[in-house]
Kinemage of the C-alpha trace (Angstrom):
@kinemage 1
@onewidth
@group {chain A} dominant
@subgroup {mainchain}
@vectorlist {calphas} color= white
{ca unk a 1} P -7.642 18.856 -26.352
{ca unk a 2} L -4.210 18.545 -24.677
{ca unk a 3} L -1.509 21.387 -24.687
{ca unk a 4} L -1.803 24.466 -21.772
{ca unk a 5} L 0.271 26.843 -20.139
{ca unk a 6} L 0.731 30.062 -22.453
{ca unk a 7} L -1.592 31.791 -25.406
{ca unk a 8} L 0.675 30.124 -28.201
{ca unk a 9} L -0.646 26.461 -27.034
{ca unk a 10} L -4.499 27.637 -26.283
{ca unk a 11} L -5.637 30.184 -28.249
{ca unk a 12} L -5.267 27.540 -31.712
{ca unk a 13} L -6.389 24.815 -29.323
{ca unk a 14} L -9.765 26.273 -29.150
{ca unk a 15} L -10.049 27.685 -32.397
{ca unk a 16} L -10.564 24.206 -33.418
{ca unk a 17} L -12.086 22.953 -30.278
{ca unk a 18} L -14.973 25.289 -31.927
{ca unk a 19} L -14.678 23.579 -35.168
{ca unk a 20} L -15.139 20.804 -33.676
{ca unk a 21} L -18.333 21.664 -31.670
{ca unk a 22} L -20.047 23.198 -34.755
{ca unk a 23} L -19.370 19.665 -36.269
{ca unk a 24} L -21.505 18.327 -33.368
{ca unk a 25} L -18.510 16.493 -31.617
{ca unk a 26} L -17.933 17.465 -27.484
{ca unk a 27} L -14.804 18.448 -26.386
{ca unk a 28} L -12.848 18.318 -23.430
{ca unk a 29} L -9.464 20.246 -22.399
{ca unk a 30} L -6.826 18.837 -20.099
{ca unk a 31} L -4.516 21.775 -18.962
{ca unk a 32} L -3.072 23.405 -15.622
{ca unk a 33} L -4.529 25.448 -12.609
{ca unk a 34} L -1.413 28.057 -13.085
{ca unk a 35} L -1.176 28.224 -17.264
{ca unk a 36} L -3.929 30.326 -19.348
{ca unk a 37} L -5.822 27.832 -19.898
{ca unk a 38} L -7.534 27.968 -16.731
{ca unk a 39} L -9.179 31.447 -17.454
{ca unk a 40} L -9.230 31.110 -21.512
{ca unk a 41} L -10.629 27.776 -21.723
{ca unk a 42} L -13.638 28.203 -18.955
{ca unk a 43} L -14.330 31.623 -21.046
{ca unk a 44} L -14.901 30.272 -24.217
{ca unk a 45} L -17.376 28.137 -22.685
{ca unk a 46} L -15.337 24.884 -22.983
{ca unk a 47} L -14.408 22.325 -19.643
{ca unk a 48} L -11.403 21.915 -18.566
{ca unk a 49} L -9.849 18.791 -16.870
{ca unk a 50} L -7.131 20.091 -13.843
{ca unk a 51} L -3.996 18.194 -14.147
{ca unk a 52} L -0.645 18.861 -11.974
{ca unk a 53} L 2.167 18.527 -14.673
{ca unk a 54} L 5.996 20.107 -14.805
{ca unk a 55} L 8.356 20.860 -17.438
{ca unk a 56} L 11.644 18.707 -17.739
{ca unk a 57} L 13.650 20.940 -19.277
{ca unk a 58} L 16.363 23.346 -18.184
{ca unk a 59} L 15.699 22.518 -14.182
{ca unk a 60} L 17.917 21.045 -11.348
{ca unk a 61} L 17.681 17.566 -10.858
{ca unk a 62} L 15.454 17.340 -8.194
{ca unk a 63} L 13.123 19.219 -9.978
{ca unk a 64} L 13.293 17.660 -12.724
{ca unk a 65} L 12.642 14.109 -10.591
{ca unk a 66} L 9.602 15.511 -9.142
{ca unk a 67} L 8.171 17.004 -12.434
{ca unk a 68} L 9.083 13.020 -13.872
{ca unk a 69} L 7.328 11.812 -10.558
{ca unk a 70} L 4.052 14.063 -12.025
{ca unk a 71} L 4.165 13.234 -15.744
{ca unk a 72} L 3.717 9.336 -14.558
{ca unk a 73} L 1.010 10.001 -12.179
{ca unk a 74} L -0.683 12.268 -14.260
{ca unk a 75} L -0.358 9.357 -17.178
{ca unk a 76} L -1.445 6.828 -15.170
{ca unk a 77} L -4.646 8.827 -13.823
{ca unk a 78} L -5.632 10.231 -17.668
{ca unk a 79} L -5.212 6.566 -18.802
{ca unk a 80} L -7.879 5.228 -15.891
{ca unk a 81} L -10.085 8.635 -16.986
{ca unk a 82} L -9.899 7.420 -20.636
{ca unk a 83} L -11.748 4.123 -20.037
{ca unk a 84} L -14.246 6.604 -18.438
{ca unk a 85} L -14.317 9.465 -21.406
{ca unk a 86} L -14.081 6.916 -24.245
{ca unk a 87} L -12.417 10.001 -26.413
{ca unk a 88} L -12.616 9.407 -30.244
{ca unk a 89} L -9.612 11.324 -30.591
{ca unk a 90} L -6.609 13.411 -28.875
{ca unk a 91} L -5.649 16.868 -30.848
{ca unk a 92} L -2.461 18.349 -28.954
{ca unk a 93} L -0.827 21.623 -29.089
{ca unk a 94} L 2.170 20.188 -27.712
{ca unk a 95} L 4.649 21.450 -24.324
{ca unk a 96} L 4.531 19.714 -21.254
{ca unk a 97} L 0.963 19.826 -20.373
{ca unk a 98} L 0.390 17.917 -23.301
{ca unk a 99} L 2.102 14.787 -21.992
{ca unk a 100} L 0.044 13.098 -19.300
{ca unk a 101} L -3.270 13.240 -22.133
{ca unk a 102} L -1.056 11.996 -25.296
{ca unk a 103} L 0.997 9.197 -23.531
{ca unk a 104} L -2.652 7.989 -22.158
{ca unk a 105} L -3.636 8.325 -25.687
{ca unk a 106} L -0.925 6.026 -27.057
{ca unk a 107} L -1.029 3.517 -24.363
{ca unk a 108} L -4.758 3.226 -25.068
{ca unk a 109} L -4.338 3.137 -28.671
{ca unk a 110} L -6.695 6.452 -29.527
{ca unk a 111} L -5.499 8.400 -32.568
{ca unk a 112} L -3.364 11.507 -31.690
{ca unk a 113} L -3.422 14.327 -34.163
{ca unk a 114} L -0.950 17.062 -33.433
{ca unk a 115} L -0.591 20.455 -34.467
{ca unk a 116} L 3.344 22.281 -34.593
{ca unk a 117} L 3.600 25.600 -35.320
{ca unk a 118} L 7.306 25.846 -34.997
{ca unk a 119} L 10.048 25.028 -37.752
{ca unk a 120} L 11.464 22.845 -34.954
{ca unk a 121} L 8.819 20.640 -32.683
{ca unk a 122} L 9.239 20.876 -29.477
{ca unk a 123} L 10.629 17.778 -27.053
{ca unk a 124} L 7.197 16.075 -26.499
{ca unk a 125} L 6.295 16.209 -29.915
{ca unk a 126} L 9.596 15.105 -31.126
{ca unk a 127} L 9.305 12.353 -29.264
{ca unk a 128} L 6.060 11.200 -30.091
{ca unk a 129} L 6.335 11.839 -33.645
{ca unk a 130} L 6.598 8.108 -34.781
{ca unk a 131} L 3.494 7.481 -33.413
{ca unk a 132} L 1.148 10.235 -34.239
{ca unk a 133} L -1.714 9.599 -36.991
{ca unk a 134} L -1.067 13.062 -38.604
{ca unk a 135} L 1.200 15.808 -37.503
{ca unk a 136} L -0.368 19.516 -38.953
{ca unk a 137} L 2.147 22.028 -39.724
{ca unk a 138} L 3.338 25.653 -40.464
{ca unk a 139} L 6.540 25.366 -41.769
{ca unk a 140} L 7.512 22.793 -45.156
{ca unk a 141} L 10.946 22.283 -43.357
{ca unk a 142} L 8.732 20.762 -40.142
{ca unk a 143} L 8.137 17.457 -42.219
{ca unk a 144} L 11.488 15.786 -41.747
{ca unk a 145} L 10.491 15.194 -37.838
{ca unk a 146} L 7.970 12.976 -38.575
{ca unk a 147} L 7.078 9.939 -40.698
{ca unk a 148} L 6.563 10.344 -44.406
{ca unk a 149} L 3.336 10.805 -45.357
{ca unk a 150} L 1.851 11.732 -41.913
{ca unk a 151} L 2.560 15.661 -42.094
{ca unk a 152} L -0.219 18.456 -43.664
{ca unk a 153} L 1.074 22.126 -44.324
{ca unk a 154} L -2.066 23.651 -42.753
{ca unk a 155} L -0.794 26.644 -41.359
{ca unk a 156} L -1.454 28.490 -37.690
{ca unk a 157} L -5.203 29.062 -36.698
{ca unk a 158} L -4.741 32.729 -36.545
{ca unk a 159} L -8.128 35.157 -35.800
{ca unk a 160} L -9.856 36.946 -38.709
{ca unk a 161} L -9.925 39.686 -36.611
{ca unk a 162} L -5.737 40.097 -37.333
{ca unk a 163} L -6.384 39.959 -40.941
{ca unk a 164} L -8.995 42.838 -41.380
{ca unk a 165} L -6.325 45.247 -39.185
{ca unk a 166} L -5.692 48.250 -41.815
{ca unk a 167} L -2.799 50.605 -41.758
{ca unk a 168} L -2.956 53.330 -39.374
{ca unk a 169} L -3.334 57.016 -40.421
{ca unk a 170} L 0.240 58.663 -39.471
{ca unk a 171} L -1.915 61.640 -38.313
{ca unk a 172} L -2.707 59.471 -34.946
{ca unk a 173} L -0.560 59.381 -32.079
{ca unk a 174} L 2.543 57.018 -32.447
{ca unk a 175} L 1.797 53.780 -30.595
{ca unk a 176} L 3.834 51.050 -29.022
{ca unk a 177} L 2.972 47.461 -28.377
{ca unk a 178} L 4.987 45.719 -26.203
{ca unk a 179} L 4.090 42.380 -25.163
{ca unk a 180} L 5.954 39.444 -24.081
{ca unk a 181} L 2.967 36.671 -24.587
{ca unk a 182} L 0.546 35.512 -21.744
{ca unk a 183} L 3.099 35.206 -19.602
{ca unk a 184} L 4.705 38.549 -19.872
{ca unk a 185} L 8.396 38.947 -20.096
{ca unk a 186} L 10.967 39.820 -17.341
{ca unk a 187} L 13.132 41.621 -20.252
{ca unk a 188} L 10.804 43.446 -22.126
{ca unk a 189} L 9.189 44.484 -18.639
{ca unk a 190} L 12.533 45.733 -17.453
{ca unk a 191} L 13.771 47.389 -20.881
{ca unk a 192} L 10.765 49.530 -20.834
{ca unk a 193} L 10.770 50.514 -17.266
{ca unk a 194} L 14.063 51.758 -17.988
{ca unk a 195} L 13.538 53.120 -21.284
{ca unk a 196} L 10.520 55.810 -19.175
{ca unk a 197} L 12.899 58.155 -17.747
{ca unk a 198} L 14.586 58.372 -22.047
{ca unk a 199} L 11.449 59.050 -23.403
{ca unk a 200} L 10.197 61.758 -20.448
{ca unk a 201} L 13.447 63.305 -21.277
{ca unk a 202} L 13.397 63.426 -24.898
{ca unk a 203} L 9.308 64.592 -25.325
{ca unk a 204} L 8.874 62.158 -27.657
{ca unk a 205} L 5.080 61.806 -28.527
{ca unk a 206} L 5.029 58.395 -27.661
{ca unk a 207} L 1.734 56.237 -26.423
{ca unk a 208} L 2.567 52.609 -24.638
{ca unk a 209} L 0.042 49.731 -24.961
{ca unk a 210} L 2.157 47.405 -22.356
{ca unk a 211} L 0.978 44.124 -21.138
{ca unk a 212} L 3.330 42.415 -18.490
{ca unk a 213} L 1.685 39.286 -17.490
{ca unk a 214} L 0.602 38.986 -13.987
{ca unk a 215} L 3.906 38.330 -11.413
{ca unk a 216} L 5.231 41.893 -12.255
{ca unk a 217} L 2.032 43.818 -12.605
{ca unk a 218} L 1.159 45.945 -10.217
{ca unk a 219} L 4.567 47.342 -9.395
{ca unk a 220} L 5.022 47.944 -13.277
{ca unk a 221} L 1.215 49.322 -13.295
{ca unk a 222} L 2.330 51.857 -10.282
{ca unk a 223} L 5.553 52.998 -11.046
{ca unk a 224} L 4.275 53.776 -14.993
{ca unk a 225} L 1.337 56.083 -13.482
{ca unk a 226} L 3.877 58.317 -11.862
{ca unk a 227} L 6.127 58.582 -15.089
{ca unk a 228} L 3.467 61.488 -16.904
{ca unk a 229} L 3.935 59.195 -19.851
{ca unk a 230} L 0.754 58.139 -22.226
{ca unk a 231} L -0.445 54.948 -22.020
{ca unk a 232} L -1.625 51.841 -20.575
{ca unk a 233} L -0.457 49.411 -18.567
{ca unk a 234} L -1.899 45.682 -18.082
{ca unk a 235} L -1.389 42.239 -16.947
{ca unk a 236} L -3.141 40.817 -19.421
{ca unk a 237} L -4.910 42.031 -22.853
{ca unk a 238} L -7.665 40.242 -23.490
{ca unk a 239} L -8.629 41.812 -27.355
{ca unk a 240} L -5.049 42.020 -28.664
{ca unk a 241} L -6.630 42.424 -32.195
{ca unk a 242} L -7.539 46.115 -30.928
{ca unk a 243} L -4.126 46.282 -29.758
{ca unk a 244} L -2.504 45.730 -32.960
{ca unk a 245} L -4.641 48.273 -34.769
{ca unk a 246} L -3.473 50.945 -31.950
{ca unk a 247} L -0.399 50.030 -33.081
{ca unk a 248} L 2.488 51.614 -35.144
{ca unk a 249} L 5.281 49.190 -33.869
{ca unk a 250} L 5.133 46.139 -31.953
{ca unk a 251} L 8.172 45.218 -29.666
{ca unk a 252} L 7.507 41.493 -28.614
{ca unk a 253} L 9.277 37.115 -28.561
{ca unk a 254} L 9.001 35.375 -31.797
{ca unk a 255} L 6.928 32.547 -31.128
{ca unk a 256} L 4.709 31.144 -33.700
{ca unk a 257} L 1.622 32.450 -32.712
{ca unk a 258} L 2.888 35.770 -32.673
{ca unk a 259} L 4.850 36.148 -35.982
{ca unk a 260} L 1.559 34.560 -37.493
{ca unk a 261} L -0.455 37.111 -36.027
{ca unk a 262} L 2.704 40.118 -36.834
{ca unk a 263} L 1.931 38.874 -40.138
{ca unk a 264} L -1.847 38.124 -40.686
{ca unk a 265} L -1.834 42.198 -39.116
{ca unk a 266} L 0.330 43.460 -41.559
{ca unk a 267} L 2.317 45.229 -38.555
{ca unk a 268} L 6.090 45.857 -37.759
{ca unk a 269} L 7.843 44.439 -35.485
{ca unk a 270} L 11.159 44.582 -32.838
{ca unk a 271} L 11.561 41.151 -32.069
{ca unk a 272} L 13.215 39.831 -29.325
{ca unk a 273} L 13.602 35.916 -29.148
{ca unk a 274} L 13.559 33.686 -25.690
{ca unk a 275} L 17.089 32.874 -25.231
{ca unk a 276} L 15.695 29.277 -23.860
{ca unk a 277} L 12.909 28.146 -26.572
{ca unk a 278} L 13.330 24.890 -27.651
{ca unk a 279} L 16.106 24.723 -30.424
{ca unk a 280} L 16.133 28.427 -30.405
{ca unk a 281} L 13.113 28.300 -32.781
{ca unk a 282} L 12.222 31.848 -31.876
{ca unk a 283} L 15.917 33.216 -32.989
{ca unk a 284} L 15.075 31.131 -36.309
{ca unk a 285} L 11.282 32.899 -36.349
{ca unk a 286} L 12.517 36.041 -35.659
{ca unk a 287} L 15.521 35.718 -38.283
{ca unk a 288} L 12.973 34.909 -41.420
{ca unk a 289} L 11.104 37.897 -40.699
{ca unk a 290} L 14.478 40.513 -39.826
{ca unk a 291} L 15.260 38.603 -43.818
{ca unk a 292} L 12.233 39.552 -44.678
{ca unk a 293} L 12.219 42.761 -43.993
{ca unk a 294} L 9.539 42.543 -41.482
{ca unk a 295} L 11.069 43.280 -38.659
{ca unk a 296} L 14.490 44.468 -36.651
{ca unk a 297} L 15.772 41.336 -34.807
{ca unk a 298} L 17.150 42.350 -31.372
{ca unk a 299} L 19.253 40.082 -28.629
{ca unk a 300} L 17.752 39.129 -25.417
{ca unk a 301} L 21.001 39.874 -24.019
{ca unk a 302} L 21.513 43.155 -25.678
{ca unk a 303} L 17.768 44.346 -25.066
{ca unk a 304} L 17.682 47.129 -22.391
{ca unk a 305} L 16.147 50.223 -21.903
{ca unk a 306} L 18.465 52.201 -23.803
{ca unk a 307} L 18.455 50.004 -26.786
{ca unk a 308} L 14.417 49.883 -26.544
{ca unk a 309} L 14.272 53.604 -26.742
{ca unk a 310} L 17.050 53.758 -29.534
{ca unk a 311} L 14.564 51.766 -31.528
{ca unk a 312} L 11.634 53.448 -30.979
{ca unk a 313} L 12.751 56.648 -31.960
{ca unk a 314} L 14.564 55.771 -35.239
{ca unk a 315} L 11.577 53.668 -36.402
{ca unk a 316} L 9.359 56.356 -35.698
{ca unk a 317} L 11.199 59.227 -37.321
{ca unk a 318} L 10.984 56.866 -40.708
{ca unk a 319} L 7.513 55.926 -41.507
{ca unk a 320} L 8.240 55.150 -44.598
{ca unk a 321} L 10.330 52.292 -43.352
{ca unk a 322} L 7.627 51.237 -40.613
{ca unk a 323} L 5.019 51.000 -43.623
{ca unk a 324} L 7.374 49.158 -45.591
{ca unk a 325} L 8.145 46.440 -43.064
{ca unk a 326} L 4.522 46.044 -42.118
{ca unk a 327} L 4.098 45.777 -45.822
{ca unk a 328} L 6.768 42.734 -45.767
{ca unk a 329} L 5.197 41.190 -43.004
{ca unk a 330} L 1.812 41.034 -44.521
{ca unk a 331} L 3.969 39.145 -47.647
{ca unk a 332} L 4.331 35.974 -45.221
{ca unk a 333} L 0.652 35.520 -43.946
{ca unk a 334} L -1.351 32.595 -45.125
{ca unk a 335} L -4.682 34.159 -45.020
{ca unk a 336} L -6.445 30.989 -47.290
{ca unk a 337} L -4.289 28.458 -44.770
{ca unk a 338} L -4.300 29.853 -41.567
{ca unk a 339} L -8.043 30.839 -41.370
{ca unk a 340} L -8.801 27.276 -42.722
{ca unk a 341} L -6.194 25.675 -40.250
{ca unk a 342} L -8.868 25.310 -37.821
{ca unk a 343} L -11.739 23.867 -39.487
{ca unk a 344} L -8.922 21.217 -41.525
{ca unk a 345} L -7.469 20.121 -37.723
{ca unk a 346} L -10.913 19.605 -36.700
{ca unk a 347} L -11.596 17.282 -40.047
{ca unk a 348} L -9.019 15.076 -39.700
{ca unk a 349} L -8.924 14.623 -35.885
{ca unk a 350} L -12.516 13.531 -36.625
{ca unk a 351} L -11.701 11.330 -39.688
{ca unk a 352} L -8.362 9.407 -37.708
{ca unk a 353} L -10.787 8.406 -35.347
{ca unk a 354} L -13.110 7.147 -37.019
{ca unk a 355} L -10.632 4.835 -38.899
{ca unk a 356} L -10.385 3.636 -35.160
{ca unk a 357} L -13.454 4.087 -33.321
């Protein structure tokens, strides 16, 4: 199982890692000491394979010469662990970490299924696309990257848990969301420190689920215990399906993983894409759903404190408009698909290998 570093890569990685297991196949992840998967894999009882591996894009050249340095070192060592594994089959999420394990792959001739949840693939699965045995994907439009004939719509592996989230009674406290993935965000972390002060002011009845990944934690934690606000702040939520049904309005990116789950949930939505996602496929996420009426689309550039607060209040003095959206959101959820995804990855990782193997 290659792909690492945030939620979006490893929480559909090992739903079908588990499909996989209940099919009576083993199942080993390759990921990073710093990325998620080093706490999410280990916890859903799977082992994980360290690897030291960089990103190439958007760095300064020496960076970028050391994080080339990695990727063929890394290669080279997965290729020598191969002959020692003897894997049937490579399923990757894509991103960076996925390189070192799918290069070894092809130069050892194993069958690589990949999985792309994004209407454009990202850089390492562009570039492998000619030679993957089946590329599984969420959007139609995905297709033309890769070899006719090798491409399945299966959808996202998304958690039942988002799909049996009901609406929430308007008689309970008025809840925001706001998460910027695994990782956390720098811009939603600072828009809502600054929107504290607005909402003290105005007496809003406002309650903040906020989870800021770990590098700006505990000064976020501290300086929100002081504010008299409601709420909760945390580096990390580890049941975000309970999240979402706390919540009246969700203020997060637009990665795939997270419109899929906006959508399996039924909830609605500020949406603020990263600025530097590959082909600005979280502008294009976000965009379908703002058509959608799912969701208000928001700038990174433009998203402050003042324009987080502006939002919050006029979507919470119209709940008719909230229900409406999360209504529309709901519309674009592939409930057969994307709980299915899973368990149809799993199937034909296992059937390209044995064509092989």
């Amino acid at each position: 199982m290659a792909g690492g570093g945030t939620g979006g890569h490893v929480i559909p990685a090992i739903a079908v890692a588990r499909e996989l297991v209940r099919a009576g196949h083993e199942v080993l992840f390759v990921g990073t000491e710093r990325g998620v998967e080093a706490r999410l894999v280990p916890a859903a009882g799977f082992r994980l394979e360290k690897i030291q591996v960089g990103g190439l894009k958007n760095l300064g050249i020496s960076t970028r010469f050391t994080s080339a340095w990695r990727l063929a070192v890394e290669t080279w060592a997965q290729w020598k662990r191969f002959g020692d594994w003897t894997p049937a089959g490579v399923f990757s999420m894509g991103g960076y970490v996925a390189g070192p394990p799918v290069l070894a792959a092809l130069l050892r001739g194993v069958p690589v299924v990949i999985m792309e949840p994004n209407a454009v693939p990202g850089v390492t699965n562009r570039r492998i696309a000619r030679w993957v045995k089946r590329a599984l994907i969420n959007f139609e439009e995905t297709a033309r990257f890769f070899p006719k004939g090798r491409t399945e719509l299966t959808g996202l592996p998304v958690r039942e848990e988002f799909f049996r989230i009901g609406r929430k009674s308007e008689q309970q406290e008025f809840t925001v969301l706001i998460t910027g993935g695994s990782q956390g965000s720098r811009t939603l972390n600072e828009a809502a420190r600054q929107s504290w002060p607005l909402f003290r002011e105005s007496g809003l009845p406002v309650r903040f689920i906020h989870q800021t990944g770990v590098p700006m934690y505990q000064g976020l934690a501290a300086e929100f215990s002081v504010t008299g606000l409601a709420g909760e702040v945390s580096a990390f939520v580890e049941d975000m399906p309970a999240a979402f049904s706390r919540a009246d309005l969700i203020v997060c990116r637009s990665g795939a993983g997270a419109v899929s789950e906006l959508a399996a949930a039924g909830k609605p939505s500020v949406l603020i894409p990263f600025p530097y996602a590959a082909d600005d496929h979280q502008f294009k996420n976000a965009r379908a759903f703002e058509r959608a009426g799912a969701a208000v689309l928001s700038l990174d550039r433009e998203w402050t404190g003042q324009k987080f607060f502006e939002s919050v209040s006029e979507l919470c003095a119209d709940r008719a408009r909230l229900v409406s959206m999360g209504e529309n959101a709901r519309k674009l959820s592939r409930p057969h698909s994307a709980g299915s995804a899973a368990r149809r990855a799993a199937a034909i990782l296992v059937e390209e290998a044995a064509k092989i193997n």
